[in-house]
C-alpha positions, 0 to 999 in steps of 0.5 A: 500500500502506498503512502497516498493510498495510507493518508487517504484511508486515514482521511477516510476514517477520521471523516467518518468518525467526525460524521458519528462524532456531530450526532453522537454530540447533538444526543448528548446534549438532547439528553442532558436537556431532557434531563434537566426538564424532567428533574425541573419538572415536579417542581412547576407542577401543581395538582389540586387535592380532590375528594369526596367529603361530607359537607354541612350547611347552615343558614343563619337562621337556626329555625332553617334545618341543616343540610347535610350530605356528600360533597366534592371538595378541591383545594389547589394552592389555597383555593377551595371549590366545593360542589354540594348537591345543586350548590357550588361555592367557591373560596380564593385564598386571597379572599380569606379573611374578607369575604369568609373566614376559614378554620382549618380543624383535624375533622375537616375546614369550616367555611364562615360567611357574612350573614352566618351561613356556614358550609363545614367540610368533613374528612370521612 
């Protein structure tokens, strides 16, 4: 084999590696950027808290019975969505404090509005 015939087979070689090298680059770099999102990701997802609770509500007059029955209760991040029977209320976190007063118990939270009707979640 000549010299010539010697180089050109080495050009030949290190072209086809410098060929897998560019890919075998750009994976790498895909998979540490991947990497990245997937460890990043749990941290910006947020799910809300969902279950099935039972649920009181009264009204301010004490003459008015109590209702009473299973409820959907939803919390994410603070703000809590009730579904009971026909009703639904809704409670922004930064509403607390304004428009209801909530107390958290180890029963269940309690939900004080203006006017005395109270919705009461319970934890089965």
């Amino acid at each position: 084999m000549s010299s010539a015939d010697s180089r050109h087979n080495a050009l030949l070689s290190r072209a086809f590696f410098m060929h897998l090298q560019q890919p075998l680059k750009l994976t790498c770099k895909l998979l540490l950027l991947s990497a990245c999102f997937t460890i990043a990701q749990p941290d910006t997802r947020v799910h809300a808290d969902s279950t099935i609770a039972h649920c009181l509500l009264s009204d301010q007059n004490p003459s008015d019975p109590v209702e009473s029955g299973p409820c959907r209760f939803s919390q994410r991040q603070g703000n809590v969505f009730i579904i009971f029977g026909e009703q639904t209320f809704n409670f922004p976190d930064r509403e607390a404090g304004v428009r209801y007063q909530r107390s958290n118990r180890k029963s269940g939270i309690r939900f004080d509005m203006p006017g005395g009707s109270t919705v009461e979640v319970l934890w089965r």
